[in-house]
GUMI-660739 format. One record per residue: residue in three letters; x, y, z of N, C-alpha, C, CB in turn. Coordinates in steps of 0.02 Angstrom, whole numbers, plus 50000, padded with zeros to 5 digits. Glycine has a CB too. Layout:
residues N
ALAXYZXYZXYZXYZ
...
This chain:
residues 331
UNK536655592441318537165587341308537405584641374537755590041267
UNK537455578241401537625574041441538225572441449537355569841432
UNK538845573241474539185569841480539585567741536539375571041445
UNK540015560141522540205556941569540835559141579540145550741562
UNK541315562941650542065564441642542145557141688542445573441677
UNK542945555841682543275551441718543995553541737543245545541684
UNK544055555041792545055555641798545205551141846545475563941828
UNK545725547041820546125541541866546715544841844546075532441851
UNK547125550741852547875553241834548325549341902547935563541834
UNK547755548741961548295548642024548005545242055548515554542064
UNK547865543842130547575540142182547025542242179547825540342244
UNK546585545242156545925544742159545535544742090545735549842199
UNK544975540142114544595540042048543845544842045544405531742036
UNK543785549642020543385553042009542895549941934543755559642009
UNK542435551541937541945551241899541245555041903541885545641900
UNK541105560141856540505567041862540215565941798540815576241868
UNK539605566541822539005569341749538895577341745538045565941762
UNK538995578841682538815584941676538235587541618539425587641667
UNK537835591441656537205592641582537465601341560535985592541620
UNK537555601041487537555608741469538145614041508536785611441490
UNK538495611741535539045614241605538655615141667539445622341594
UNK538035609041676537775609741776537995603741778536805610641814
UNK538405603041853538515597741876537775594641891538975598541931
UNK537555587441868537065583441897537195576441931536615582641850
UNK537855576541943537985569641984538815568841989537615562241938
UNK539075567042059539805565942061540015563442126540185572142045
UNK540565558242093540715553342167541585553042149540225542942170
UNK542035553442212542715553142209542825544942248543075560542250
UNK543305541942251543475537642294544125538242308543315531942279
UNK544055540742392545005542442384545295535942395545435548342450
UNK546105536242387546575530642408546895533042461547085528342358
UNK546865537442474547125540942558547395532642616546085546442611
UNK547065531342618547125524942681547635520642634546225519542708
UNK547505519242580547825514242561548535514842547547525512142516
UNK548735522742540549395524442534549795528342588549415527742478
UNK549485529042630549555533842688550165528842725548715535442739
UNK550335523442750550895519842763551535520442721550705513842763
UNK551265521642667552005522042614552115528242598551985518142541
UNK551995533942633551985543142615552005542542574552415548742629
UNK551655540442530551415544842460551075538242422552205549142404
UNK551025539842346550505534642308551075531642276549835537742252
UNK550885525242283551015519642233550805517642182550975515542248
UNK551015518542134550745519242068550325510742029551505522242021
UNK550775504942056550315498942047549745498242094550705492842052
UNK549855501142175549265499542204548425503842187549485500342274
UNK548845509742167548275515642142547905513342069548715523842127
UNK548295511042034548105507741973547415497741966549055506541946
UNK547685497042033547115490542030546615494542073547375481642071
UNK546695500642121545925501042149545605503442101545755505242212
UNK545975509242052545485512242003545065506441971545875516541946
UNK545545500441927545115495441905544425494241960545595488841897
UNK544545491142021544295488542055543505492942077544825487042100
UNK543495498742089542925502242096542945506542024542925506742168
UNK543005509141987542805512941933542075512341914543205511241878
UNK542025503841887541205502541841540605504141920541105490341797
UNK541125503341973540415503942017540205511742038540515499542094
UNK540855515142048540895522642045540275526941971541895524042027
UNK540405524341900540135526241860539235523541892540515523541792
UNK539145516941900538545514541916538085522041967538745506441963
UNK538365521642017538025524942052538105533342035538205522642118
UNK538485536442002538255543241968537805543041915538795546841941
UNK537765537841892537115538441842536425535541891537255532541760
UNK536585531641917535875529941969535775537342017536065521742035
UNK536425542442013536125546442078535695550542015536795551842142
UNK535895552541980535795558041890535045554441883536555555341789
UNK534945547741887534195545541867534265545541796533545550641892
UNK534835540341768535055540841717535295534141694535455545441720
UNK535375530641633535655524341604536335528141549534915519141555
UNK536725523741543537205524441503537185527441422537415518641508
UNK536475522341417536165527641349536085532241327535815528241334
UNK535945538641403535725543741408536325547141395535375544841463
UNK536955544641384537505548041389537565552241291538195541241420
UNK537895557641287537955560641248538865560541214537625566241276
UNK539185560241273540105558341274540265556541303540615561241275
UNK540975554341296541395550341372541915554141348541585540241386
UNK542155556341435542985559441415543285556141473543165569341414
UNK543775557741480544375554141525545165559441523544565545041481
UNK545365558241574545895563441595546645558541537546015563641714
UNK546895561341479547425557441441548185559141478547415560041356
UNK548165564441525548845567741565548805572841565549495566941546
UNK549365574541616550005574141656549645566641699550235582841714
UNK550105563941728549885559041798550175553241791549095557141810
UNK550155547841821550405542441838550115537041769550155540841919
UNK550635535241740550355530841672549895523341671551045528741633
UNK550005520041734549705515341770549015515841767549905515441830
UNK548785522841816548235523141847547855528941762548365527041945
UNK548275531141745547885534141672547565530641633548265536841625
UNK547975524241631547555519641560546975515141593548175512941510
UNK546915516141650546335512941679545735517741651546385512441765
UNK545725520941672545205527441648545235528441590545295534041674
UNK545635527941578545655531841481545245526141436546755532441432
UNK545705518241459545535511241438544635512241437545895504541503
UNK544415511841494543725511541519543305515941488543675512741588
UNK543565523341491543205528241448543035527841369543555533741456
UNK543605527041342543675522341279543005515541273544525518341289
UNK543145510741300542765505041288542005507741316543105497941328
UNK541845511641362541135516441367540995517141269541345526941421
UNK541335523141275541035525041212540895521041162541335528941187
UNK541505516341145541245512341085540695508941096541695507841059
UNK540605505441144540145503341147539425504941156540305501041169
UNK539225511841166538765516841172538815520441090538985521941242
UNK539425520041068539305522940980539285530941016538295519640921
UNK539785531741044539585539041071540515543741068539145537941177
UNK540415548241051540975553341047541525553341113540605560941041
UNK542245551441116542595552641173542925558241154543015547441197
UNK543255561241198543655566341221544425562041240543245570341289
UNK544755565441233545475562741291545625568941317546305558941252
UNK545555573041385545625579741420546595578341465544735580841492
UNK546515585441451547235589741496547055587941565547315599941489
UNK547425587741605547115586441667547335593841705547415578741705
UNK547745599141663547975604641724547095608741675549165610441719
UNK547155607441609546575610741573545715608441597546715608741490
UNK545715601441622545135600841674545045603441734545045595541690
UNK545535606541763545625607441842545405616541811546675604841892
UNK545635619741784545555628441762544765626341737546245632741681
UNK544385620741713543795621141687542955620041750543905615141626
UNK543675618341799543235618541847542805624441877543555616341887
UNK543405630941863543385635441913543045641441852544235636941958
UNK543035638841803542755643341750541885644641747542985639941680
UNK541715652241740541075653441750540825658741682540995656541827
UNK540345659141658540325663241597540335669941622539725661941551
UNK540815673141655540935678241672541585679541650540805678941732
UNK542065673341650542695674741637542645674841560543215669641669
UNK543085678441529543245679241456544015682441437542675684241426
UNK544305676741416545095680441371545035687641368545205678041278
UNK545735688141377546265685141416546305685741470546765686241403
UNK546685682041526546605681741605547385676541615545665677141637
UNK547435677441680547945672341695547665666541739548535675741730
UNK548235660941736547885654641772548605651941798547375648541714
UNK548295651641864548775647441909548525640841907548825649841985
UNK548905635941887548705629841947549405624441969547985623941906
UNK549105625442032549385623442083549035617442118549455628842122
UNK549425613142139549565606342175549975601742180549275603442169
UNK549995596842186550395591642239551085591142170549795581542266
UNK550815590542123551305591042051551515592842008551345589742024
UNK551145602042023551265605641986551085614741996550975601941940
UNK551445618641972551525624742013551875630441932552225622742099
UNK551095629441893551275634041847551085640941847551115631841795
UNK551205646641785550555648341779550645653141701550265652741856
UNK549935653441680550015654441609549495660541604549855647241559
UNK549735663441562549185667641497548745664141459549565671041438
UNK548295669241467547965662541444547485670641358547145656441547
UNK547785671541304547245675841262546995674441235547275679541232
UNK546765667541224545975666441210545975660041214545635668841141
UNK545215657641189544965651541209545495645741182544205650841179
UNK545705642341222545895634041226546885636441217545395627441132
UNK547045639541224547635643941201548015644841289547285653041154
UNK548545641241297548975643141359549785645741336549035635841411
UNK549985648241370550455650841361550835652841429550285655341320
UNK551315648341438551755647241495552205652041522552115642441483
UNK551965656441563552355662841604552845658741626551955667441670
UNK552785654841695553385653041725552895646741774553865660541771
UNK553545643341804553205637241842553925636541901553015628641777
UNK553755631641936554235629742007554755626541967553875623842076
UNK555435630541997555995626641965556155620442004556635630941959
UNK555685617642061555915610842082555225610542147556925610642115
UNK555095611842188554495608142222553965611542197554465608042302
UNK553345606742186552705612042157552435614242234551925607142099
UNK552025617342237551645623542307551325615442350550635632142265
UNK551195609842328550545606042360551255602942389549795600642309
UNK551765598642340552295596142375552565598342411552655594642355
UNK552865605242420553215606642483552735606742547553575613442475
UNK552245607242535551775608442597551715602842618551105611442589
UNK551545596742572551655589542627552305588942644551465581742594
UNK552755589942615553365588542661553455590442699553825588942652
UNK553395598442721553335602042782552955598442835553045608242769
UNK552345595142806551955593142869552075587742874551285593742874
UNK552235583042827552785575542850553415578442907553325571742759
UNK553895583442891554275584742935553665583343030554605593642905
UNK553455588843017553065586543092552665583743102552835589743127
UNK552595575843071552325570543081551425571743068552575568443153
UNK551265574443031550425574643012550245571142959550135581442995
UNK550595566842951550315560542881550155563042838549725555742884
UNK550045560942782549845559542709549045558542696550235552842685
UNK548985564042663548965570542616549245574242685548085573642574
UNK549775579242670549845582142738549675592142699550915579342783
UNK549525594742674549235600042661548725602142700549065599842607
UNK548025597942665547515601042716547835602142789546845596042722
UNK548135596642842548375596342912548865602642949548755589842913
UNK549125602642855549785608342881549185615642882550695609542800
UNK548925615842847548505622242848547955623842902548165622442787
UNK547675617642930547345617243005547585620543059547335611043031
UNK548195616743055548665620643119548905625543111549195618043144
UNK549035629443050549375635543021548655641743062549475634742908
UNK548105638543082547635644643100547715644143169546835644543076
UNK548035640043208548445641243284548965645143280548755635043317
UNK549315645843248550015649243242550155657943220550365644743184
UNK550575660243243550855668243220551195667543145551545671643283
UNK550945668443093551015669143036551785672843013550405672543020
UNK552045675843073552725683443072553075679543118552525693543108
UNK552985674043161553385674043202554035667543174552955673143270
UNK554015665543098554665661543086554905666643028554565652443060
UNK555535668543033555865671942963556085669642912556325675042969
UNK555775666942876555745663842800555825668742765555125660142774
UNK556065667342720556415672642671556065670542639557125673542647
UNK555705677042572555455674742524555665673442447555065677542529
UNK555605665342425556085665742377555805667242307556465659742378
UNK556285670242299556565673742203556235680942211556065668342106
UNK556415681942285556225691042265556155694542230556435694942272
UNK556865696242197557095699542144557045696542053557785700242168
UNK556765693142083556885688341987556295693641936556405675441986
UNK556405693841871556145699441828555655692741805556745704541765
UNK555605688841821555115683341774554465679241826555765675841738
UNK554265674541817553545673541851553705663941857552695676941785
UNK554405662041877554575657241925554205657642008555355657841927
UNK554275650242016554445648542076554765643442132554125649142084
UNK554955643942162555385639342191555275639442260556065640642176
UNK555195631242311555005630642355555395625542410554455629842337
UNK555945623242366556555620242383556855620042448556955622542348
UNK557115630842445557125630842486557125633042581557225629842458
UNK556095634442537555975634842606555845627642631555385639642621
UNK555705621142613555845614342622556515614842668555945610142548
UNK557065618142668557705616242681557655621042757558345618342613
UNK557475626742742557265629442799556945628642855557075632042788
UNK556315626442833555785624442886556015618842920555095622842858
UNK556565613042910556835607542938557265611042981557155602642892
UNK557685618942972558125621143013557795624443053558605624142989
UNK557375628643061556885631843075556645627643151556385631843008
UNK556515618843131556065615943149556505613943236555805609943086
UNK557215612443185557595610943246557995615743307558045607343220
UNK557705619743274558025627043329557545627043375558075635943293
UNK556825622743369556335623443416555745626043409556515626143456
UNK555595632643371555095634443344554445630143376555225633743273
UNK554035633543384553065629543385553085627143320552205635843393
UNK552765619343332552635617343268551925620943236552585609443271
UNK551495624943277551065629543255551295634643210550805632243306
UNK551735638743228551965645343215552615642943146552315649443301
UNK552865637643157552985637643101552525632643026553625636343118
UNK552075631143042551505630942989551145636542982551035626043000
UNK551015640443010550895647942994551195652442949550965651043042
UNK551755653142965552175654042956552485651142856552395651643023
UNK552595646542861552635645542801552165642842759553045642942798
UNK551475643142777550975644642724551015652242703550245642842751
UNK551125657542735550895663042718551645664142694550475667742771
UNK552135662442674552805664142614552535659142583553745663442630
UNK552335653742550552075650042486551435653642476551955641442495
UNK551085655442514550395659142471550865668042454549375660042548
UNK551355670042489551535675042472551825676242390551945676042522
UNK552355670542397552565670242324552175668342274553015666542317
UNK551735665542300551055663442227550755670642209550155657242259
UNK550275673042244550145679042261550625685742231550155678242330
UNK551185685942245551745690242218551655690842141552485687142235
UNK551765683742139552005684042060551415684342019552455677442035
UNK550805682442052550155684341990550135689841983549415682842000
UNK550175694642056550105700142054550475706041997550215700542112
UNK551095703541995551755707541941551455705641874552715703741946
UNK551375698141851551125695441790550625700141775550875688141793
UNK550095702541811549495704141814549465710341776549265704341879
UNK550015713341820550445721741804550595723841743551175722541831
UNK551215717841721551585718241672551265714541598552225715541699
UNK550515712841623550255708941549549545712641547550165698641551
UNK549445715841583548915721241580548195715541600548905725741487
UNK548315712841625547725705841641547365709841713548245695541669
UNK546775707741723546165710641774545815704541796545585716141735
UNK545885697941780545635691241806546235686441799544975688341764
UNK545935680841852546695676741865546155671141904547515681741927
UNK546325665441866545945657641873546465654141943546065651741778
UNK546085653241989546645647442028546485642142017546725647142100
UNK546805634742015546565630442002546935624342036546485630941941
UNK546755618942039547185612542081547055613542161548145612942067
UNK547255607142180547105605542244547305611642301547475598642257
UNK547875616942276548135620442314547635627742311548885620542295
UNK547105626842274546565631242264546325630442313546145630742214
UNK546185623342351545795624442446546085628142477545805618542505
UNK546615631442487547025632542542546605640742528548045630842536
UNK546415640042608545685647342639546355653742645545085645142765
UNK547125652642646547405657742673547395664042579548325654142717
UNK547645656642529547655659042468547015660842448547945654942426
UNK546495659042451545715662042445545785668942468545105658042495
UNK546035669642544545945676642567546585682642549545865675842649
UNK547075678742514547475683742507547375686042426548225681542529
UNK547135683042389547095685442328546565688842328547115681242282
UNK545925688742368545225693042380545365698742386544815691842438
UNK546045700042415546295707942427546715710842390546595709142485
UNK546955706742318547395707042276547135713642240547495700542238
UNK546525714042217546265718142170546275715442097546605724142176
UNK546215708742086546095706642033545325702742045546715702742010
UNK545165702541985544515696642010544665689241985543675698741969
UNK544525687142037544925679442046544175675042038545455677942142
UNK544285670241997544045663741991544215659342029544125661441942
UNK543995654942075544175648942090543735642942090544405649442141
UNK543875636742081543245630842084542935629542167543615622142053
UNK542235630142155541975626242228542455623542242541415620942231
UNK542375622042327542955615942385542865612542340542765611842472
UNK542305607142329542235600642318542455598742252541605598742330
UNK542575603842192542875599942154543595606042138542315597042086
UNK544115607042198544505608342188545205603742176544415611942221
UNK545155597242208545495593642204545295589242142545545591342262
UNK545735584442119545385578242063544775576642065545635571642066
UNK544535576241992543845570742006543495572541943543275572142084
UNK542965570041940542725569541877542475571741833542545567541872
UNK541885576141870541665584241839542015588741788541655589041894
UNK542795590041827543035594141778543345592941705543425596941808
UNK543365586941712543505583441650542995582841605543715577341660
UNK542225582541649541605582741575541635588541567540735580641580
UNK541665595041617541665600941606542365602441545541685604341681
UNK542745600541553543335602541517542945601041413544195595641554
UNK542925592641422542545590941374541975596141329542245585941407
UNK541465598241384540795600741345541095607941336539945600241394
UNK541845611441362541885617041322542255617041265542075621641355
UNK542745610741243542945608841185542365606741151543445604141187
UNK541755605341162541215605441133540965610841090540865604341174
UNK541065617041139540845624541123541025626541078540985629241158
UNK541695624441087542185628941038542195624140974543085630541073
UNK542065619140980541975616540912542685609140897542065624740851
UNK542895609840948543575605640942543205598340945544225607141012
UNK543495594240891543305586740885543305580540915543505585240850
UNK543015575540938543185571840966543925568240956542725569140964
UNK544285563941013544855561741002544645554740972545295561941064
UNK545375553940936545255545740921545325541740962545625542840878
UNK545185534840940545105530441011545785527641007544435523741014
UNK546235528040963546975526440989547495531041029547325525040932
UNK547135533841024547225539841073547845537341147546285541841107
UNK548405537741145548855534941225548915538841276549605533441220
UNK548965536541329549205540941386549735543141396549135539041436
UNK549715550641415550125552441396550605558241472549805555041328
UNK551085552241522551195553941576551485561741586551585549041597
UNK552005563541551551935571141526551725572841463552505574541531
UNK551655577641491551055580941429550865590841450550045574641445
UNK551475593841425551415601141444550685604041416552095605741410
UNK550295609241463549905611441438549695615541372549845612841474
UNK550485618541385550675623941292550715621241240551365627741277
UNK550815613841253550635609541170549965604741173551375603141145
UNK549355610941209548815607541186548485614141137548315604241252
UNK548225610241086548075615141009547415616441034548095610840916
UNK547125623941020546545623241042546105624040980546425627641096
UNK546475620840931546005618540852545865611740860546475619040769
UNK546455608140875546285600340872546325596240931546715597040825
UNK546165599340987546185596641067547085593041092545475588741071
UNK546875589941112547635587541144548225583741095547465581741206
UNK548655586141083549275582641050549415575041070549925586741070
């Protein structure tokens, strides 16, 4: 089975072919440049590039696949969390694919495409799943197939946001994560005293607020701007890390999915390697948005037997992961 994913949730438009769950073709187009003057994305400007490259983005993953549109088996498309603008571009497009191909759509989770990335037939219910990035900083139980169940999440910055702000504080532009984590491997990791927050809390929150508030005080006392990106990557990978670890404890779980853009970060790769759980994570390349994980998400609602969506199907800008049914796909 063939299919086409598409996610336009945010500034980038992804689009992946997937055969049987092997990736055979995938192209992203970031908006990086185009929003990088205005720190952060603009939701009308992100919304006409998706229009603007999408049909050519799809063109050339099926020319790289050695493939026509015919050959296609489904179309899915990311229906939310994300920016409502840049969703119905993709969703719109994915939609008018199918009908016009007479072919089965999907409408996919976009935190449930990002965990489908990193999924390998090794993993099997129950396990826990983080995912983490620029908008979001949950993490769930997960006891069986298509089934989440919400431990705890950031009571106000998700793990990807505070990290660009931190690195907006010392001027490293937009996307500022990857940059802040570059320089974090110049720096003494012990040498800023960040407190780590919700020590004591009996539950599987997190909050990043305020080491945000810190690292600005931190910043002006003088500190290396090295040492303190060091520094406060390793208390945000600490508290991620912490709390899977307790969840892990206290729910009797032995695997734990990372997932989202904050899945690149090499410090959280290496600190959970030593966790003693066995950790899933997606390849670099499709850890961030894009299109793959959305056919991937698709062809395992395939598996399991869950039905295609209708084509009135709306976008849907929030959209919690715990009210997706894993009888009848997305609410």
């Amino acid at each position: 089975m063939i299919i086409l994913g598409i996610d336009t949730s945010c500034d980038d438009t992804g689009v992946g072919l997937v055969q049987d769950g092997r990736v055979l073709a995938h192209r992203v187009a970031s908006q990086t440049g185009l929003h990088q003057s205005y720190g952060g994305v603009v939701p009308e400007l992100a919304s006409r590039e998706h229009t603007r490259v999408i049909d050519r983005l799809t063109e050339a993953v099926l020319a790289e696949a050695g493939l026509s549109a015919k050959d296609l088996d489904a179309v899915a498309a990311t229906q939310g969390p994300g920016l409502v603008g840049p969703l119905l571009v993709g969703l719109s497009y994915a939609k008018g694919l199918a009908l016009a191909l007479d072919r089965p759509f999907f409408g996919v989770h976009h935190l449930e495409a990002h965990l489908a990335a990193a999924r390998t037939e090794d993993l099997r219910p129950p396990y826990l799943a983080l995912l983490a990035s620029g908008g979001h900083t949950h993490l769930f139980d997960v006891p069986e197939e298509g089934r989440y169940l919400l431990l705890g999440a950031t009571r106000d910055d998700a793990a990807g946001e505070a990290f660009d702000k931190a690195a907006r504080m010392l001027g490293l532009g937009y996307p500022g994560g990857p940059a802040l984590a570059r320089l974090a491997e110049k720096g003494d990791p012990k040498k800023v005293p960040f407190t780590l927050p919700l020590k004591g809390q009996r539950g599987y929150d997190f909050s990043f607020s305020g080491l945000k508030t810190a690292f600005k005080r931190f910043l002006d006392q003088g500190y290396a701007p090295e040492d303190l990106a060091a520094s406060f990557q390793e208390t945000v990978v600490e508290s991620l890390v912490r709390t899977i670890e307790r969840a892990a404890r206290d729910l009797g779980r032995d695997q734990v999915v990372v997932a989202g853009g904050v899945a690149a970060n090499r410090r959280l790769r290496e600190r959970l390697s030593g966790s003693g759980l066995e950790v899933f994570v997606p390849p670099l390349a499709l850890a961030t948005d894009n299109g793959v994980m959305v056919a991937l998400a698709a062809w395992q609602r395939i598996r399991r037997g869950v039905p295609p969506s209708p084509f009135d199907l709306e976008a849907r800008p929030y959209l919690p992961l715990d009210r997706v049914s894993h009888a009848e796909g997305v609410e």
